[in-house]
Structures are given as structure tokens and as C-alpha cells.
N, C-alpha and C positions, 0 to 999 in steps of 0.2 A: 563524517556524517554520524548522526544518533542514531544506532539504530534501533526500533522498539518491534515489538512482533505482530503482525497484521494476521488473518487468515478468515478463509473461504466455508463455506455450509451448502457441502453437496447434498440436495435433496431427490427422495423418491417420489414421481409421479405426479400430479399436478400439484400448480404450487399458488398460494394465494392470504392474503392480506387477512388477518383474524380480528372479533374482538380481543381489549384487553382486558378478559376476565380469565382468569389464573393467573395474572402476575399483579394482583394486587396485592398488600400485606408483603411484598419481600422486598424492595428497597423502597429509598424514599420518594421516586415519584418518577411517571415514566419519561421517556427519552424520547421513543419512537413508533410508533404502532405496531405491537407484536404481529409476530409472522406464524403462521398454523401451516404444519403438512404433516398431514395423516394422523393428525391426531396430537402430535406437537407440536408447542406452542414456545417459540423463541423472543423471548421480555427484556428490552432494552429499557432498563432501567437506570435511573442514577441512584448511585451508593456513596456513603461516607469515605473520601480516601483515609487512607491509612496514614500518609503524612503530615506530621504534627511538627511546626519550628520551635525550637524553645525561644519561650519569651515572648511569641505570639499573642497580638492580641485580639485578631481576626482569623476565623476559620481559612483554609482554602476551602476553595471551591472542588462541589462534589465533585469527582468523577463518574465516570459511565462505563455500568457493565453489561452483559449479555447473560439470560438465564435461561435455560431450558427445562418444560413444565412437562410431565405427563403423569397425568393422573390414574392414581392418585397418589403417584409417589411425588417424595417431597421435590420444591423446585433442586436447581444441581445448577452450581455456577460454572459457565463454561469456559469465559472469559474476560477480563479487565482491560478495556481499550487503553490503548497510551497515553499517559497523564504525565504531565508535567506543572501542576500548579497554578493552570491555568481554567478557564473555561469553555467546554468543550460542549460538544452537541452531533448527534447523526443527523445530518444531512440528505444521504438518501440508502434505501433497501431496494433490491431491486434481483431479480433472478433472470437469469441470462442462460443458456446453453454452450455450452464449451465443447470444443473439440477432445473425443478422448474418455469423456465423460460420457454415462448411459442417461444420465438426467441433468437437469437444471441447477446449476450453480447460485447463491445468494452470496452476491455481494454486497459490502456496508462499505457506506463512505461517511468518513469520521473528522469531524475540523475541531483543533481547539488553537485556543489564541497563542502565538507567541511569546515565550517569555524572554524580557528584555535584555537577559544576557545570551538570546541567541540572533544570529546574522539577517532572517528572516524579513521582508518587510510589509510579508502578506500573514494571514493564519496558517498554520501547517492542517496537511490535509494525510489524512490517511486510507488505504483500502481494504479494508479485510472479509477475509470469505470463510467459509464453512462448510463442511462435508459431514453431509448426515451418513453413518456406517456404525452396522450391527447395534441398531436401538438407540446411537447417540449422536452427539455432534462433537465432532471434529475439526482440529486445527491442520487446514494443507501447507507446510512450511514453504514449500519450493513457489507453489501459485503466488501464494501473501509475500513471498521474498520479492517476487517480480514488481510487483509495486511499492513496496517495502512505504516509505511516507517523506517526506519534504514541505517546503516553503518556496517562496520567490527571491532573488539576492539580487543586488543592483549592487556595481563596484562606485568610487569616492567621483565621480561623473555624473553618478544617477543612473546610469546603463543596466538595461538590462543584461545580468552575467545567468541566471538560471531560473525556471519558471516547471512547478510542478506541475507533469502532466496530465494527472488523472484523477481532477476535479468536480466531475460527474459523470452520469449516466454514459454519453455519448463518446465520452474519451476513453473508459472502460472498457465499453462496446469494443470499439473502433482497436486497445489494443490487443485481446484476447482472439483474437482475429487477423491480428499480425503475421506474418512467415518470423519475425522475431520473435514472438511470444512463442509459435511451434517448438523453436528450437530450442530454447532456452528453459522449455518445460521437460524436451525428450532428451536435452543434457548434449545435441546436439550443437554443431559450429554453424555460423553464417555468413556468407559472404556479403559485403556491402560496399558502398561507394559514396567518399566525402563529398558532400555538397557544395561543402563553404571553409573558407580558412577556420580550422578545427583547432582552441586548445587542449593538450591533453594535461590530465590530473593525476598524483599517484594515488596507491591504495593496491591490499594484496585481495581481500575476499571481498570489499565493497568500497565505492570511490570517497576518498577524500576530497572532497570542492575546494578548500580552505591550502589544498597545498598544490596550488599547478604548478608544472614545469614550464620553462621555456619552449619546449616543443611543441611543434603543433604540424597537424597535416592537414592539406591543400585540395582543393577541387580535383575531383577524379584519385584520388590515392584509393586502392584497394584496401581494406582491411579485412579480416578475420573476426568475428564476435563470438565470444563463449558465452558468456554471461550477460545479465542486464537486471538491473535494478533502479525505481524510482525515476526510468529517464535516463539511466547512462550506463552505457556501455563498456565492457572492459572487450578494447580492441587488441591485434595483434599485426603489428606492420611490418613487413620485411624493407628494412633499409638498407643501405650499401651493406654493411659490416656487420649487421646484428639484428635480431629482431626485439622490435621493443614493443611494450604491452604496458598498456597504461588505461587511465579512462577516459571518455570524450562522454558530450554529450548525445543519445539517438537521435535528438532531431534531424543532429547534421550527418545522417548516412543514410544510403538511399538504399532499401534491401528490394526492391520492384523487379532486380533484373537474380538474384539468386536462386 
């Protein structure tokens, strides 16, 4: 899997939609309707990428970055969403409450198209959030890892083989709110239960899709979850002989009874 870096914009106290005046004059034109709490003002704008092919005889397309304004110091660029040569766009802003947190979370959800030397056969989508602390905005590694970013794969059938889960608003919602999100934020383990005949995949800190095993566990198998990223889980099964630890997908584990 690519991985590129996603992340969160913890804010203080109410939080709500601004004009975009103070992010005009700093890139070339905006993305998404800046966001204002307490005074600053976060400017999704699009910027010139930086990659040049030689021999080119057409630009890429911009990318998109994120600014934060507080006047009347200068803007301060906070972050470069994931680019890959493609064309890209925010989708949606939106600020949610999380557990753990004393305020409102700002989540961005980020799609840019596929580029054709990847497996993909939908747009790749991404999540990232932010945490407003001590005057600035902030990148939260662990939360933005949890969604880290993906596409949809179908294997040489047409079948669907994987399908990114956290496409908007309500999928967001829905897993920040999980008992797997709990854990895997508090760095705790969880117990779960296969639903369905489950491929597993290898990979040591985030799954590899592209290299499954023959292995796979079955309706009712218990597993063990550490970690989760993008949709998949790295489980741990106790088997006759050995415990194996590989990735599946979350869909197929049921954590309702942990």
C-alpha cells in the first residue's frame, strides 16, 4: 500500500464555516470554503506542485494545500494533501467530536483521480484531520494513520476484492465511534469475530493487498486486533502450532460482542 500522510485539526470551542477573506493572494485559487475558530482561519487552497517531468509539455495538475491565517501575521502553510499527478479536490470539511478529546475534531476528506499505473478502479480518497494546540494547527499521526487513504480493487473476474471505507461524512462518523477505533487509538487489543471466509495479506507496520497468502480464516474464528488502517486489520490467530498475524479486511470481523 502507498502510504502518504493524512491528519486531524483539533479545535477550541465552537466551531463553524468562515468567509474566504484572508486567504486570498496566497495560492492560486481556492479548493474549499475556509474554516474560522477563534479567530483562525484554515484556507484550502490549490498551489503549484512542485513536480516537474522533463520533457513535459503539459503542466500537472495543481495540488492542494491547507493554510492557516491569523492576523496579522503572515499565512503559515500547514500541510500538502497527497498528490500524485493527478487531479485532486476536498470533498468535504466537517467537525465531529471524538472521544478523548475536550473539543471538536475537523476532519477533511480529500479524492484525487487515479493514476494509471495504480490497481485502483475508483478515485483514491483520503481523511485527514487536524488539532488546533498552543496557537497552531497540528498534525495527529495515530488518528490520520487510522484512515490512512485507498481506492476500490476488483481481481481479473471483475470482483469486487476491496472497497474504501471512509468516503464521507457518515462513514467517518460511524468509525470514530467504533470499540475498534477506541482501541487502536488507546494502543489497545480487540477481540473480534470472522464473519465470512476471510483472506489474509502480509505486511509488518501496514497491509500489503497486492501479496495475499493462501490463508484465510472462516465464520466464527476468534481473532486478536492491534492495529487498523484504511479498512484492515492486522489480526492475530492462534492456530494449532503457531500464532499467525497477518492482515484481513474489518469488514469481515465482528467486534459487537468485545
Amino acid at each position: 500500500m502507498i502510504k502518504l500522510i493524512i491528519f486531524f485539526v483539533c479545535l477550541l470551542g465552537s466551531t463553524a464555516k468562515a468567509g474566504d477573506e484572508g486567504c486570498s493572494g496566497i495560492g492560486l485559487r481556492k479548493a474549499y470554503s475556509a474554516m474560522d475558530v477563534h479567530g483562525v482561519k484554515a484556507c484550502f487552497l490549490y498551489t503549484k506542485a512542485d513536480v516537474q517531468t522533463e520533457g513535459q509539455l503539459s503542466r500537472d495538475p495543481d495540488e492542494i494545500s491547507i493554510f492557516s491565517v491569523i492576523p496579522p501575521e503572515s499565512p503559515k502553510l500547514v500541510y500538502k494533501f497527497p498528490y500524485a499527478g493527478t487531479k485532486g479536490e476536498i470533498t468535504e470539511a466537517f467537525f465531529l467530536p471524538v472521544a478523548g478529546v475536550d473539543e471538536e475534531m475537523l476532519f477533511v476528506i480529500h479524492r484525487m483521480e487515479a493514476p494509471r499505473s495504480w490497481d485502483s478502479i475508483s478515485d483514491i480518497y483520503n481523511v485527514s484531520a487536524f488539532r488546533w494546540e498552543s496557537g497552531a494547527l497540528h498534525l495527529d499521526q495515530k488518528r490520520t494513520r487510522f484512515f490512512d487513504l485507498g481506492g476500490d480493487t476488483i481481481d481479473e473476474q471483475g470482483r469486487s476484492t476491496f472497497a474504501y471505507p471512509y468516503k464521507d461524512k457518515k462513514s467517518v462518523e460511524a468509525a470514530i465511534s467504533s470499540p475498534l477505533f477506541y482501541s487502536v487509538i488507546a494502543d489497545n487489543k480487540i477481540t473480534g469475530t470472522i464473519l465470512e471466509k476471510t483472506f489474509l495479506h502480509d505486511g509488518d507496520s501496514e497491509p500489503l493487498p497486492q501479496n495475499s497468502s493462501k490463508m484465510y480464516l472462516i465464520k466464527g474464528d476468534r481473532v486478536v486486533v492491534e492495529d487498523s488502517m484504511a479498512g484492515w486489520c492486522r489480526v492475530s490467530y492462534q492456530a494449532k502450532v503457531k500464532i499467525i498475524k497477518k492482515w484481513a479486511q474489518c469488514k469481515s470481523i465482528n467486534f459487537s460482542a468485545s
